[in-house]
C-alpha positions in Angstrom: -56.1 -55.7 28.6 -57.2 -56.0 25.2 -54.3 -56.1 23.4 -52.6 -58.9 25.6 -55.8 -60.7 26.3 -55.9 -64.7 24.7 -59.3 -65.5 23.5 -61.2 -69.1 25.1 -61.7 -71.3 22.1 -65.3 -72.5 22.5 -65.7 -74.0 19.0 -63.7 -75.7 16.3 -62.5 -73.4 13.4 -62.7 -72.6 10.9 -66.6 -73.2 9.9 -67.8 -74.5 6.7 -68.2 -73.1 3.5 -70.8 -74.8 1.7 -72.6 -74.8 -2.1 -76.1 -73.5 -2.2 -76.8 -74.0 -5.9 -80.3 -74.7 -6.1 -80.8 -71.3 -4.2 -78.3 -69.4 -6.1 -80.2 -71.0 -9.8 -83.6 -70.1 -8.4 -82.4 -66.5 -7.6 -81.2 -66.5 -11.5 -77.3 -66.4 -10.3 -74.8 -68.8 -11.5 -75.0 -72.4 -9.7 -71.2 -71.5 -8.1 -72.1 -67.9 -7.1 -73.8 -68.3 -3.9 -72.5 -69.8 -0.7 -73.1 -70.2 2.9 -70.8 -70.1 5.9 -72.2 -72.3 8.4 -71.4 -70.7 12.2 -74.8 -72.0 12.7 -72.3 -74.6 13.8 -70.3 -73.7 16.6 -70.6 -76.3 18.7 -72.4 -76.2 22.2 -76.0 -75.3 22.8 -77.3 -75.5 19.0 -74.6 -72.9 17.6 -74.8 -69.5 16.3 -72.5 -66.8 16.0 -72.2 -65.5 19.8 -69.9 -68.2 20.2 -66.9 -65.8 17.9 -68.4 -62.9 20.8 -68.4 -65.1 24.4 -64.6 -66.1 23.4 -63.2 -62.9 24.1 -66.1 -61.1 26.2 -65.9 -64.5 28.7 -62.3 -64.1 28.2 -62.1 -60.5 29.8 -64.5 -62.3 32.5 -62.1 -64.7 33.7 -59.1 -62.4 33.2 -61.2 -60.0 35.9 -61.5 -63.1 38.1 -65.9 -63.7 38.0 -67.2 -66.4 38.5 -71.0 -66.0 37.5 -72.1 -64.3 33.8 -74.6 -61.8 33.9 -76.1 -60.7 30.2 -79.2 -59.2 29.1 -81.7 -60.0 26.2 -85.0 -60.6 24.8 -86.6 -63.8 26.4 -86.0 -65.9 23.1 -82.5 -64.2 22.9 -79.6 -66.4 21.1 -76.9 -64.8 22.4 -78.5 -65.4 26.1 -78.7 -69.3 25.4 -75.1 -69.4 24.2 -73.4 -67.1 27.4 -75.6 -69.7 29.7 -74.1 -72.6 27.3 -70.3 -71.1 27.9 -71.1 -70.9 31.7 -72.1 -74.6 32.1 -69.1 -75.7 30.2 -66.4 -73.1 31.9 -68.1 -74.3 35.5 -69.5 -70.6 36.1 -72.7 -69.5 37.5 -74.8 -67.7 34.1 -78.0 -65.2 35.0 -80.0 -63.7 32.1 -81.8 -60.9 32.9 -85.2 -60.3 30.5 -87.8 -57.4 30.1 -91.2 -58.1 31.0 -92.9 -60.8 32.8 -92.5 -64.7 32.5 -94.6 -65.9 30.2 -97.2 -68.7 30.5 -95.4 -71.3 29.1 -91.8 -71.8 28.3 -91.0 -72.9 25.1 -87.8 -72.3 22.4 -84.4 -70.7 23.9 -86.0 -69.9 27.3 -86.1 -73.9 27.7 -82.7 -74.5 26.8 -81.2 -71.4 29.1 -83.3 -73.5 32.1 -81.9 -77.0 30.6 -78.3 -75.5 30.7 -78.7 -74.5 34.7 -79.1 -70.5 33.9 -80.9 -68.2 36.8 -83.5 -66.5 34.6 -85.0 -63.2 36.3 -87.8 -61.2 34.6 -87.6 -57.6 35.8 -90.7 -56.5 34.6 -89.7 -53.3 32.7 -88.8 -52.9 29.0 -87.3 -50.5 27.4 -83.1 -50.8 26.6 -82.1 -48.4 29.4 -84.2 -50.0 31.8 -83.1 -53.1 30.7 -79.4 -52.3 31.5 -79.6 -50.1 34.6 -81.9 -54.1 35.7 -78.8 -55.6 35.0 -76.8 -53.2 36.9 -79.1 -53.9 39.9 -78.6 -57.8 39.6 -75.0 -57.7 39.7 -75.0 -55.5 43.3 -77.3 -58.5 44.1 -75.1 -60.7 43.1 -72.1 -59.0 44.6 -73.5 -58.7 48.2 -74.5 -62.4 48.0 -70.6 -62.4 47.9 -70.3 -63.5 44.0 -68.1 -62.0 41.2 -70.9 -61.2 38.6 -69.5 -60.0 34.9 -71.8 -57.8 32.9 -71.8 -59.2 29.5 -73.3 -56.6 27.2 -76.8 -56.9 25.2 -76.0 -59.4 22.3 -72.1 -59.5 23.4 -71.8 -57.0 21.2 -68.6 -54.5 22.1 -65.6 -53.5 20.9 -63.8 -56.2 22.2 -66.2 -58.8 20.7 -66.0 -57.2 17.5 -62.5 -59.4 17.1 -64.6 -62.8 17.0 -66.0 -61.5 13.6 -62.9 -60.1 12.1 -61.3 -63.1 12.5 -64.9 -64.7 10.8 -63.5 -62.2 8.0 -59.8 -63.5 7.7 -61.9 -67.4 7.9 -63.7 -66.2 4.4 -61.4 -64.6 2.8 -58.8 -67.7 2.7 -62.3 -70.1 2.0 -63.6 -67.6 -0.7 -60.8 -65.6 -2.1 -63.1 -63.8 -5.0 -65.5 -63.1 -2.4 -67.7 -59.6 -3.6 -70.3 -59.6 -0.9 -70.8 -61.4 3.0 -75.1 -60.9 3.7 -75.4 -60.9 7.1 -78.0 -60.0 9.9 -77.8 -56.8 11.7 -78.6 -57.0 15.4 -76.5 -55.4 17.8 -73.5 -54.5 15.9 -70.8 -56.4 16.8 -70.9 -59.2 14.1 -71.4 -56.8 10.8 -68.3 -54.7 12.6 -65.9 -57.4 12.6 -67.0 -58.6 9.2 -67.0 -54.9 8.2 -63.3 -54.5 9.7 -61.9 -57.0 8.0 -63.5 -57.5 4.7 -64.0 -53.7 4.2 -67.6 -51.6 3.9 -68.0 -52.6 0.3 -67.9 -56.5 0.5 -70.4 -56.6 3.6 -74.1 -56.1 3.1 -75.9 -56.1 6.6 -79.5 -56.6 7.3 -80.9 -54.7 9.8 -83.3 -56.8 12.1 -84.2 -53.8 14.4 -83.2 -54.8 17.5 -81.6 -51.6 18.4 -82.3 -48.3 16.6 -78.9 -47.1 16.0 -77.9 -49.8 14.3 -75.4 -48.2 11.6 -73.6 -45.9 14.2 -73.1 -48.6 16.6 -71.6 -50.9 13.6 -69.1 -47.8 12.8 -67.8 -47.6 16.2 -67.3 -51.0 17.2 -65.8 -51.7 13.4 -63.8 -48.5 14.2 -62.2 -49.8 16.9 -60.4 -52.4 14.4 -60.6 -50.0 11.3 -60.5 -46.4 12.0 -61.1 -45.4 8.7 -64.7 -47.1 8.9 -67.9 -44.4 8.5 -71.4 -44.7 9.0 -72.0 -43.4 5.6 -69.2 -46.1 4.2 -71.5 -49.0 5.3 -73.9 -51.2 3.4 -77.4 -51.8 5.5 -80.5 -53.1 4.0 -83.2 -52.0 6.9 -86.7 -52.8 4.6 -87.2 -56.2 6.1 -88.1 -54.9 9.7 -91.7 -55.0 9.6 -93.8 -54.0 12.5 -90.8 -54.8 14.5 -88.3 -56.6 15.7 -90.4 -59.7 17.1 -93.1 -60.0 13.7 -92.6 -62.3 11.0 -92.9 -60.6 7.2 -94.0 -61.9 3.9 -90.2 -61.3 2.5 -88.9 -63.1 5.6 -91.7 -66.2 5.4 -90.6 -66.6 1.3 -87.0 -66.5 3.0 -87.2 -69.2 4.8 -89.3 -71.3 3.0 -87.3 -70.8 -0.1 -84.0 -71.8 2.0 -85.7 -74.9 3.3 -87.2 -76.2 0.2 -84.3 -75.8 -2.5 -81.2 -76.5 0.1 -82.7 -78.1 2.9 -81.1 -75.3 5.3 -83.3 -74.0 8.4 -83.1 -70.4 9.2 -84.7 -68.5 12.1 -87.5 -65.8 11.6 -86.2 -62.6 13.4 -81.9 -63.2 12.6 -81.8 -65.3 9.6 -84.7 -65.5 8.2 -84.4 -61.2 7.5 -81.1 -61.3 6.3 -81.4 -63.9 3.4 -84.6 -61.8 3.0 -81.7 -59.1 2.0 -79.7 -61.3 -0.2 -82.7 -62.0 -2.1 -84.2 -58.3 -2.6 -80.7 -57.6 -3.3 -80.2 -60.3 -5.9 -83.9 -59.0 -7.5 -82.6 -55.4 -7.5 -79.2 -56.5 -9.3 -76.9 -55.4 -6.5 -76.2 -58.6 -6.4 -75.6 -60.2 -9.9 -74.2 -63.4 -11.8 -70.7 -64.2 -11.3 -70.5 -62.2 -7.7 -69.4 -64.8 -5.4 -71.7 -64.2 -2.6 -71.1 -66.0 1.0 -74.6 -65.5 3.1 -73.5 -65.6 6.9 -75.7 -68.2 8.6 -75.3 -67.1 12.3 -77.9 -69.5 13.7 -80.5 -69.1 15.7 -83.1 -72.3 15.3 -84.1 -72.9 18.6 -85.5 -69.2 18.3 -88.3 -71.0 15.9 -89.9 -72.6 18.0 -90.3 -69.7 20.8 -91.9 -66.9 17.9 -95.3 -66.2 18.6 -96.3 -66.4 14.7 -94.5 -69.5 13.6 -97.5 -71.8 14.0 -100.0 -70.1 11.8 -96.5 -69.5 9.4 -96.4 -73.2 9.5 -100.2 -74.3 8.9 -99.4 -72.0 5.8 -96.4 -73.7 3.9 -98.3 -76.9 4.6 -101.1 -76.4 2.5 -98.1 -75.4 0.0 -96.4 -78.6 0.0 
């Protein structure tokens, strides 16, 4: 199906390419080096890079007839939001399955997944197997309720999704011809893979943001799929800005976003974002990164996640008494 499959087209594209010369002079590159490509803005639902995944994977969906979207993801998960965004505006049913129990209050992406009409169900375990084999159980729910659930995978991340970001890839490369290096977060896989297919191992740096711990193998096989040649070893993964984990906000991730805010008035998120301009700047500081590399950070969104992570406020009481 793949091959003669037609993507939906859920945004408008290309995305900007936009200047971030203050930035790029504070980081001791040249005022032209550094840039940003802005699928933050893609659109429905507050944007983010999911969208490039949902066109294909919701593609398949239809293709195969469903008519309700089942994914899975952390409770503040981005890519969650966005399938229950394509849902509302495709007239299909969305449930997002989450680990754990609901939480006292409701606050950041899990408000918007309720605004946008999405059955949330907590399943009470955690653990990514468990997680899945959940979602598995929802979908025989579904299906004897006499629906026609589609399991989206964890982040849309798959081989099929992969082709949303290696077309991201072809975007740059006619925006930033000279490109040397795309910075972009490391989640599930599929986004770095595309990038990583298209632009080659060399000219993408990802950031791991621990979400998943095979991170680098999963990148090779979904990049694979689009560029056989691709090796684990070939790729370029910065994994130091992880912290205690996934879900806690670092010191190099808190002068990340600050830094972004303050000199170019950008908003980044602090688990997606937030870590990989973390990356661009420990890169720049190490001299991977140097003057006259034209460097294109990959803003994939992610804001409404801000306002949902559990050490923003104190983060926030901080960089006041800065201002």
């Amino acid at each position: 199906m793949p091959g003669s499959l037609v993507p939906l087209t859920l945004s408008t594209w290309p995305t900007p390419v936009e200047p971030m010369p203050r930035l790029a002079a504070a980081l001791g590159l040249g005022r032209e080096d550094l840039l940003v490509k802005r699928d933050d803005l893609t659109g429905i639902a507050g944007g983010g890079n999911k969208i490039r995944k949902l066109e294909w994977t919701v593609a398949e969906a239809l293709a195969d007839d469903a008519d309700t979207l089942v994914t899975t993801g952390g409770p503040q998960s981005n890519h969650a939001r966005l399938t229950a965004a394509a849902a509302a505006r495709l007239g299909l049913r969305a449930v997002l399955v989450f680990p754990g129990e609901p939480p006292a209050a409701r606050s950041g992406n899990l408000v918007l997944d309720a605004l946008l009409g999405a059955e949330i169900v907590f399943t009470g375990v955690q653990g990514q197997q468990a997680l899945t084999d959940a979602a598995a159980g929802v979908c025989e729910r579904l299906r004897s309720e006499g629906a026609r659930p589609a399991l989206i995978p964890f982040g849309g991340s798959s081989m099929l999704a992969t082709r949303g970001y290696a077309t991201c890839g072809e975007e740059l490369m006619a925006q930033v011809p000279d490109l040397r290096t795309a910075v972009v977060a490391l989640g599930s896989g599929a986004t770095m893979a595309g990038l990583v297919a298209s632009l080659g191992p060399d000219r993408t740096l990802g950031v791991d943001v621990g979400a998943v711990e095979d991170s680098r193998e999963r990148v090779a096989a979904f990049a694979a799929a689009l560029s056989p040649e691709v090796r684990a070893d070939d790729l370029r993964v910065d994994r130091d800005h992880i912290g205690n984990g996934y879900a806690s906000l670092t010191d190099t991730v808190q002068e990340a976003l600050t830094l972004v805010a303050r000199l170019e008035g950008i908003i980044l998120d602090p688990t997606y974002t937030g870590r990989a301009m973390a990356g661009l700047i420990a890169a720049t500081r190490r001299g991977e990164i140097a003057p006259g590399d034209r460097t294109v950070f990959v803003h994939t969104g992610g804001l409404p996640g801000m306002f949902g992570h559990p050490d923003v406020p104190a983060f926030a009481e901080r960089v006041q008494k800065l201002a």
